[in-house]
N, C-alpha and C positions, 0 to 999 in steps of 0.2 A: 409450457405448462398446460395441462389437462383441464377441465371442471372447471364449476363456477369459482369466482374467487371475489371475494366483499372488499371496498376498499378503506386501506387500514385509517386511521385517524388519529390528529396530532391536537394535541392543544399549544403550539409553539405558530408561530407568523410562519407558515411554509404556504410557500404558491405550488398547492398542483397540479397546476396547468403546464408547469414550466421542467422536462427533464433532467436530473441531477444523474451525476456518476454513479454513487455510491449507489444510489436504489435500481439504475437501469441492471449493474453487475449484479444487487440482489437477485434480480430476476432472471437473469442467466444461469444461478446458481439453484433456482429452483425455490427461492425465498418467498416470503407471501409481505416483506416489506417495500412495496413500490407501488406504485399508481397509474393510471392510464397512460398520462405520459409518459412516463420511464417507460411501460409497454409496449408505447408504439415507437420510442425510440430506438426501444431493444431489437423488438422486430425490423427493423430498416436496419436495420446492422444486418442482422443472424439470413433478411433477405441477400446482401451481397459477400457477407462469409458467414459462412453457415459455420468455419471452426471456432470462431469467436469464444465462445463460453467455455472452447477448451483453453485458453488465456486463463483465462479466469481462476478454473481448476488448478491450474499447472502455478501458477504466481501462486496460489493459497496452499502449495505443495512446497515451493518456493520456502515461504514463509518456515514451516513448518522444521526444513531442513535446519534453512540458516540460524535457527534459532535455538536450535538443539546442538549445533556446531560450536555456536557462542556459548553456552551454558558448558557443556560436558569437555570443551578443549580452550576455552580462553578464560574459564575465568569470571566470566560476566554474571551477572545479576541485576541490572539494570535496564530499564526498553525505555528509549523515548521512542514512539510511534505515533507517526504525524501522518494524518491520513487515514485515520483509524478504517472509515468506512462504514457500513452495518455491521452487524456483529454475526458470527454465522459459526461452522465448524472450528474448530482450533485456531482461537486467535492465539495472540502474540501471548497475554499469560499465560492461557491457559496449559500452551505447550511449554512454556518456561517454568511456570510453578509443578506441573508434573514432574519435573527434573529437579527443581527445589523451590520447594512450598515456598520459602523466604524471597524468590525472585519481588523486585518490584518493577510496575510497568504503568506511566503515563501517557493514555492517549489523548490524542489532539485532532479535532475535526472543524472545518469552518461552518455545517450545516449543523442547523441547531435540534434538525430531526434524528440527524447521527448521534448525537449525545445523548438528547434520552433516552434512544436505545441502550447508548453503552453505558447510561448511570446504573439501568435498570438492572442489565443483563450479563454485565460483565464486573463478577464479584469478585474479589479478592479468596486466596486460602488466610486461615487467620495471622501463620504466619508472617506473609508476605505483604504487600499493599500493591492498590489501582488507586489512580487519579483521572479525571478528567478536566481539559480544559479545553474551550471553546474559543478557538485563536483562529488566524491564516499563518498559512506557511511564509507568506509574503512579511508576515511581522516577528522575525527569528528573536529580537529580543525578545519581546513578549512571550514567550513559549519557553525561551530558556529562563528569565525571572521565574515565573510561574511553576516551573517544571522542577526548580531547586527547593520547593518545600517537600517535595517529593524525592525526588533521588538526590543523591550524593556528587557531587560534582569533580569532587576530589578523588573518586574511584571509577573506575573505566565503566565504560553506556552502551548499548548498540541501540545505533540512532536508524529506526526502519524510517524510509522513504517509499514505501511502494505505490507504484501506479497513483504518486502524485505532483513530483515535478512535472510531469507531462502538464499537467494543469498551467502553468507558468510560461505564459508565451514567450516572452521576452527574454533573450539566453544572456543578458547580462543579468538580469533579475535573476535568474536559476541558480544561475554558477554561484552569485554571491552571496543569495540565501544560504543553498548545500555549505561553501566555504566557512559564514558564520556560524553557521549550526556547531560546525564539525573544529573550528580554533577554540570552542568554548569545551571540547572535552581533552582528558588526560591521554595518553599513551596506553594501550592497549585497547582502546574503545574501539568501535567498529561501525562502518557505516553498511547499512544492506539498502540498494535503492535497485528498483525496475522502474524500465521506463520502456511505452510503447515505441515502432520501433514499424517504417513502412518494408523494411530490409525480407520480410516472407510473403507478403500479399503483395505489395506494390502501390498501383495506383489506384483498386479497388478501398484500399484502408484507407491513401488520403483522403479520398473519396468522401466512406461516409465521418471520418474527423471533422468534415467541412459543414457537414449536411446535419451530424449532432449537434455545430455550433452555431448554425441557423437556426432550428428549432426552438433557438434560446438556452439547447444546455450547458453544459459549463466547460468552456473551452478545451479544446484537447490539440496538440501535439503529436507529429513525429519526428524523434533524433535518430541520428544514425549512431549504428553502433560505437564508434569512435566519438563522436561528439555523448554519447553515453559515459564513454570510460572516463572524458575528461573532469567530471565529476569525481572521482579519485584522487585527482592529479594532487599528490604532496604525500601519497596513502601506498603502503602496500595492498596492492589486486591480489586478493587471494586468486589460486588456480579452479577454474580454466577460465580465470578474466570475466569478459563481458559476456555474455553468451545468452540461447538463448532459454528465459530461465527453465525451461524445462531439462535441461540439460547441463544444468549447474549440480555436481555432483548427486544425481540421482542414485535410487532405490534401487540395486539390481532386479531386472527382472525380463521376466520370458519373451517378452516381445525386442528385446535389444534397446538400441537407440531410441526414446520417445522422441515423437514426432514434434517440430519447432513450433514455436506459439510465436504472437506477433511482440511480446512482452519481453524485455531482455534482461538480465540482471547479472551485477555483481556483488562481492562482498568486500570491502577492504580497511586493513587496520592501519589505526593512527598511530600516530608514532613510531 
């Protein structure tokens, strides 16, 4: 990022001294929602890979696909979106309600500076509805209580996961969160989850995972691709599987093959 930039302010308990995910990707993304911290967080990343921020792009292209897959070939009308993030180009509604106004979509974030971004900023069409609730992923009932005033439980969900079980060290915790999340919806629902992923950089990525979670920011993770898939496991993998998401049915275009991002993802239905 260019030029001066003022630092933004919250009337919510946020320490910022201490880096969060969701504000360092802001700043990847060219956002003006982040702080010193996340800045020099970001910087010590983009210092040992500089393609970093194309993750970023390429997951929020991700998004964008699987969401319009879900809408215009399965059916769906429903987002549980855990991880919301900041709120930036085409979120999860806003691509589903373009396709039909009436989608609804409940996001879920554990940072409470995340949410009043997305109370403020991410409005509903009048047909459709937004929810927000401020939970952890770590407490799947709580999110799915909460999330049933909101959607329909009796009609199929796509439940996004992006770029946040990585947050969840502990792979008995992960598996059995994703698992519950995913027995509480019907047959047809859809699970879309990316997860970072040391399999294109190497050891330069475990590298700075280690060095973001000394700084104090919010722990992060690499699975391997397979240990990614198992996340699936009971689920149809939609084609081409795990992969990496840049490369999960992409947008023809003139350059061929996009180039791999460190972020993997797949899609897969229940039932």
């Amino acid at each position: 990022m260019t030029g001066e930039q003022t630092e933004p302010t919250s009337d919510n308990d946020v320490d910022l001294s201490v880096p969060q995910s969701a504000r360092i990707w802001n700043y990847w993304l060219g956002g003006k929602d982040n702080f010193a911290a996340d800045r020099a967080a970001g910087d010590a990343v983009l210092a040992k890979i500089p393609a970093i921020a194309d993750g970023a792009r390429a997951e929020r292209a991700f998004l964008m696909r699987a969401v319009r897959y879900l809408v215009e070939h399965t059916g769906i009308r429903q987002f549980l979106d855990i991880g919301t993030g900041l709120p930036t180009l085409n979120n999860t509604h806003e691509v589903a309600q373009t396709l039909d106004p009436a989608c609804r979509v409940v996001y879920v974030d554990n940072d409470p500076l995340v949410m009043a971004h997305a109370r403020a900023l991410l409005t509903s069409t009048p047909e459709g509805a937004t929810n927000y609730l401020e939970a952890d992923l770590r407490d799947p009932d709580v999110i799915l209580r909460e999330a049933a005033t909101t959607l329909d439980f009796d009609q199929p969900i796509g439940l996004m996961l992006l770029g946040v079980i990585n947050h969840v060290m502990d792979d008995d915790i992960a598996y059995r969160v994703v698992a519950r999340l995913a027995s509480e919806l019907v047959p047809g629902s859809h699970l879309v989850l990316t997860h970072s992923t040391a399999e294109i950089h190497g050891e330069p990525m475990l590298e700075v995972m280690r060095e973001t979670t000394e700084r104090g920011g919010t722990p992060i993770r690499a699975r391997t691709s397979a240990e990614i898939a198992r996340f699936f496991d009971g689920m149809h993998l939609l084609d081409p599987g795990v992969v990496t998401c840049s490369r999960w049915r992409p947008e023809p275009s003139e350059i061929g093959v996009p180039p791999a991002v460190y972020l993997f993802g797949g899609v897969g239905r229940i039932g």
